[in-house]
N, C-alpha and C positions, 0 to 999 in steps of 0.2 A: 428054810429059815425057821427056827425054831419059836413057838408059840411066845415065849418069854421074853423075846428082843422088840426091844422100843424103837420104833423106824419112826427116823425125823427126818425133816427138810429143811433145810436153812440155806435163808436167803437174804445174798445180802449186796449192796452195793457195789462193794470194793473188793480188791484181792486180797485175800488175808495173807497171802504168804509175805505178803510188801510191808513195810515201815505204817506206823501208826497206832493207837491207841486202842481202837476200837480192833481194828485185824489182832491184835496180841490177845485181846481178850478171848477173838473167838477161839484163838490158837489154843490159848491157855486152857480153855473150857472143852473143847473138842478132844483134845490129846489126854484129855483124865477122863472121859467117860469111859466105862469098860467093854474091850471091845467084843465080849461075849454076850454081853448084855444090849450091845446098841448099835443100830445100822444108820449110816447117819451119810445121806448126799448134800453137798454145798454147791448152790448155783447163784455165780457171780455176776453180775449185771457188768461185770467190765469187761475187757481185753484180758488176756491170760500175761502174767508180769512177765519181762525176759527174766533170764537166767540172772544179769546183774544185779538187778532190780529185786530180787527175792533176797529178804533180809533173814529166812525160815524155813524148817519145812514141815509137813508132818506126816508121820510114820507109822501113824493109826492103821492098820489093815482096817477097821470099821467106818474110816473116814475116803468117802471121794469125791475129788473137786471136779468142777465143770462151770464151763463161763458161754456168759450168751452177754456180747455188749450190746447198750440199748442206746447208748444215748440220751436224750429228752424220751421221758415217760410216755409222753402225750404223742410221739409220732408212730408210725408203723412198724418200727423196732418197738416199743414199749407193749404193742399189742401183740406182736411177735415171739415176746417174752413171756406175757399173759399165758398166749396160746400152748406155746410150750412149758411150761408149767401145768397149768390146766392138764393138759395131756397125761404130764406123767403121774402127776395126782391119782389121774383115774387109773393110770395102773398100777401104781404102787399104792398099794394101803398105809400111808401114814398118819403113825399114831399123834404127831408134832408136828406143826408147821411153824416155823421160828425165823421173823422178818427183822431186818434189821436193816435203818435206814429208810429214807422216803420213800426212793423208787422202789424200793421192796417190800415194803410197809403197803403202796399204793395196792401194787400186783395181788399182794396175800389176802389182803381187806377183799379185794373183788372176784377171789375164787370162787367158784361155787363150795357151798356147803355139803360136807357129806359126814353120814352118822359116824359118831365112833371118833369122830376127828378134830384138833381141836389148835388153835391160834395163837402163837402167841408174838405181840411186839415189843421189840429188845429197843429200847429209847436210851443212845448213848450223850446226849449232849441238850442244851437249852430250845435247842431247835432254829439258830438263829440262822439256817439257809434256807427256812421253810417262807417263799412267796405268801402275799394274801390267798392267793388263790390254792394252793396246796393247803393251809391252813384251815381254809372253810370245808376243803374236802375232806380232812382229817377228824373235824366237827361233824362231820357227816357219818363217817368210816371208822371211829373208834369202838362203836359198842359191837361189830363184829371178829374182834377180838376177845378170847376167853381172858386173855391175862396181860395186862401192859408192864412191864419188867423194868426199871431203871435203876442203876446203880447211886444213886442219893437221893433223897425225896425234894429237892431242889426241883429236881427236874418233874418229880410227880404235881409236885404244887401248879408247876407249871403248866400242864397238861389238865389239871384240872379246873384251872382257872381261863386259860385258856380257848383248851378245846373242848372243854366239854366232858373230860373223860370221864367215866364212873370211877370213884377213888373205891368203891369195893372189890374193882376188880385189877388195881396198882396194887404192885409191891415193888419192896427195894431188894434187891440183890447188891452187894456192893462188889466189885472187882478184889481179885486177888492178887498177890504176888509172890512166886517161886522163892522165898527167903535161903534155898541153897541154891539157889544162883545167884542170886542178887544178893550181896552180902559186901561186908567191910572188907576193908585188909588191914594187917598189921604193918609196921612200920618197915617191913624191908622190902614186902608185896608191896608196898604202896609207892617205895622209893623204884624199882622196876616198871613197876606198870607208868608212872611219870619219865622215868627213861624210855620207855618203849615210844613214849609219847614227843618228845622232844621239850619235858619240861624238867625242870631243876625243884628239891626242898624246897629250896627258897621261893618259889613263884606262887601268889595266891590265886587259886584257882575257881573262878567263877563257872558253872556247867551249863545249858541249857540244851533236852532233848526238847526239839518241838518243827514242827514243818516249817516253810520260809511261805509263811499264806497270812493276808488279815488281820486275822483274830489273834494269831499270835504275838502281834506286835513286838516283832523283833525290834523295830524303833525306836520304843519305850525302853528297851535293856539296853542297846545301843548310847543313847542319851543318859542313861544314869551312866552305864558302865565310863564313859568320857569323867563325868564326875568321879566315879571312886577312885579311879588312876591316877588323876592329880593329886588327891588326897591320898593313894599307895601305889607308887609305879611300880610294886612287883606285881599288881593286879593283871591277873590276863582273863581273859575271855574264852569260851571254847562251844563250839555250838556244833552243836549233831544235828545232822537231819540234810533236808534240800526242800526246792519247792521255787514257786516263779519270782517271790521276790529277792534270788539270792543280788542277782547282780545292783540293785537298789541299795541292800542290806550293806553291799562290798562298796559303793559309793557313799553311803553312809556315815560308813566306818573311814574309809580314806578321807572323807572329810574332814573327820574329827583327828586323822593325823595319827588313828589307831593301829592301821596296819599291821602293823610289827606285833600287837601287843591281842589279836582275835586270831585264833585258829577255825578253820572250816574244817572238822572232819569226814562230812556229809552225811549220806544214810549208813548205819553201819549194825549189823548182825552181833555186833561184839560192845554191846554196851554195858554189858555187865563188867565189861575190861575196863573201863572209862571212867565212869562213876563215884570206884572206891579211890580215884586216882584226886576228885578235885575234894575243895574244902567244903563250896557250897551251891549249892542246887537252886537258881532263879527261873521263874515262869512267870513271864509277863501278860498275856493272855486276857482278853477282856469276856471271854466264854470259856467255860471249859462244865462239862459233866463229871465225871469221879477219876481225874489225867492219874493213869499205868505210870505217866513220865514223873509224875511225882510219888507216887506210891513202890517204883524200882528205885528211886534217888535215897527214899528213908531206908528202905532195905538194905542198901548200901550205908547207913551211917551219916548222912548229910543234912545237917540243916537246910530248912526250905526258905528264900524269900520268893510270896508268891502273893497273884490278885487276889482280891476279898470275893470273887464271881462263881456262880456253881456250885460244883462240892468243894472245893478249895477248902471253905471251913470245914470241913468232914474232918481232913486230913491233916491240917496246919494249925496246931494250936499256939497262939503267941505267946513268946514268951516262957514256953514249954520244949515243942517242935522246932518252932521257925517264927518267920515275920508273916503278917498280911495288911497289904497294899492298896488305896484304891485304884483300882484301873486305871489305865488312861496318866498315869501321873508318873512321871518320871523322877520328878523331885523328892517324893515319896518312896520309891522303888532304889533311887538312889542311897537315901538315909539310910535304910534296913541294910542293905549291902555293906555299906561304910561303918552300920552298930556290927556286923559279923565280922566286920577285917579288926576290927580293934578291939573285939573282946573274943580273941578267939578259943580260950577257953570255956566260955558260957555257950558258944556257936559248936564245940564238939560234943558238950554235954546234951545240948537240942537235937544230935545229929542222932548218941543215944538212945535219948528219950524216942526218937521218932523209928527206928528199929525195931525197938523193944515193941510199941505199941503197934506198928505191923505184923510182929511176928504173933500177937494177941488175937489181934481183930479183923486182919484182913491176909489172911492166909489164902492160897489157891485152892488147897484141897477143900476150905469149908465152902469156899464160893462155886466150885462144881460138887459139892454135898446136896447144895441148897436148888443147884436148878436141877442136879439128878431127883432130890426128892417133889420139886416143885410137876415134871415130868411125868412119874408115876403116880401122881396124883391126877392128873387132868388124863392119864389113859387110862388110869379104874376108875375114871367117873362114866365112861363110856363115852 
């Protein structure tokens, strides 16, 4: 291997080739480093995804995956994991170690140290699955890391206030998005891709990428979305994704006598097809860090209504962009919906404006500029 190639390790929770927010990023960030320049192993703390279940792939020859599930941190798989890391640490000399997520984050923190080598935690979201107890360990475990990485400083504050972090050694990276992929369509690509869809001109189209978990509170959309229907039956609903509260969410909806009127697409590789097909982009969410699912919806030309939580305001300027909502409120998430169906001119102009300032400020190429240069700066420090 040749003297000039940057060998990192990243570690990370989940599978990145699957559906999610965080796996796109690393997709996104992996697939542009160059691969003359960078040798880079991925080890997974989960099961290896099936073949359906892969929303991705990647084609990097500089890039390989490997999965070790662990389970709970704390049992004889978490140590197991430890161990095999540890391990290959001491054989491979890398110049990066890049955690991402708790149980990864736990693992990395408690490497042994070796010269020349250097740490860094990728902090994608508020932290709200982090136990007391993980919390205090992280209070413990932050200053052995060189650099804590978040994509909004929402979540820096938070870390700092919090856990204790050193803020001289946070920074913000913000996620990027493929703006030639994720892009608008014009009026006959859009009238197709609604065909393909099983939707007509005439239906106004509400979108939602987001898992079926929690935080997401499909409920709150559910519940407005009842509301804006009455007030426009061409209103439909269309939700990407899966997850454990589907069948909940489908009882939900049948309650409200919606059926007919929500599509489940489920998880799907093809959202860039999807997208440029609806009118507007909602994200209900009572957490979120710097959400891809709203950052690919502007790229596509869509006004956003979304919570006021996270980086949300990074990205949704009202009244510019989109709406923002307080959490948790439905009656509120309803109104912004209902100001988008009835002024739907001011609602394509937001859809615009939030394009435009994508293709400005949150580009992919600069967002893997900024951890490539972030990288060769933490290997020439030794």
């Amino acid at each position: 291997m040749r003297d000039d190639v940057l060998r990192l390790l990243v570690l990370t929770d989940t599978a990145i080739l699957g559906a999610g927010g965080s796996e796109r990023f690393l997709r996104n960030l992996l697939t542009r480093l160059p691969p003359d320049r960078y040798s880079v192993d991925v080890l997974q703390l989960t099961e290896e995804p099936t073949f359906a279940s892969r929303v991705a792939t990647i084609d990097s020859p500089a890039v390989r995956l490997a999965y070790h599930p662990i389970g709970a941190v704390y049992g004889w798989r978490g140590i197991s994991a430890w161990r095999r890391t540890r391990d290959q640490v001491r054989r491979v000399n890398y110049h990066v170690i890049q955690s991402q997520h708790e149980k990864s984050d736990l693992i990395s923190a408690l490497l042994p140290r070796r010269a020349g080598q250097h740490k860094i935690s990728n902090r994608r979201d508020m932290g709200f699955q982090k136990s007391a107890r993980v919390g205090a360990a992280f209070r413990r475990l932050n200053s052995r890391f060189d650099r804590i990485i978040a994509p909004t400083q929402s979540i820096i504050d938070k870390l700092v206030s919090d856990e204790n972090a050193d803020s001289t050694r946070c920074r913000t990276i913000s996620n990027g998005v493929d703006t030639t992929i994720f892009q608008n369509a014009d009026a006959d690509r859009r009238r197709r891709l609604r065909t393909s869809l099983g939707f007509t001109n005439d239906d106004w189209l509400i979108g939602c990428v987001a898992s079926f978990t929690p935080v997401k509170r499909h409920v709150d959309l559910i519940d407005a979305f009842a509301d804006v229907h009455a007030a426009f039956p061409n209103a439909r609903l269309v939700l990407i994704g899966d997850g454990p509260l589907r069948d909940a969410i489908q009882r939900q909806i049948a309650k409200h006598g919606l059926t007919d009127y929500v599509s489940f697409l489920g998880k799907r590789s093809d959202v860039d097809q999807i997208l440029p097909a609806l009118d507007v982009f909602a994200l209900a969410s009572n957490t979120e860090g710097l959400s891809n699912a709203i950052l690919e919806a502007q790229a596509c030309g869509l006004p956003i209504v979304a919570t006021d939580v996270g980086g949300n305001p990074d990205l949704v300027r009202p009244g510019e962009t989109g709406w923002l909502v307080p959490a948790e409120n439905s009656r509120s998430l309803a109104t912004a919906l209902k100001e988008a169906a009835s002024q739907q001119q001011r609602a394509k102009q937001m859809g615009a404006n939030a394009r435009a300032r994508v293709q400005q400020d949150y580009s992919v190429d600069a967002m893997a500029a900024s951890y490539e240069k972030l990288y060769r700066e933490l290997a020439h420090a030794g």
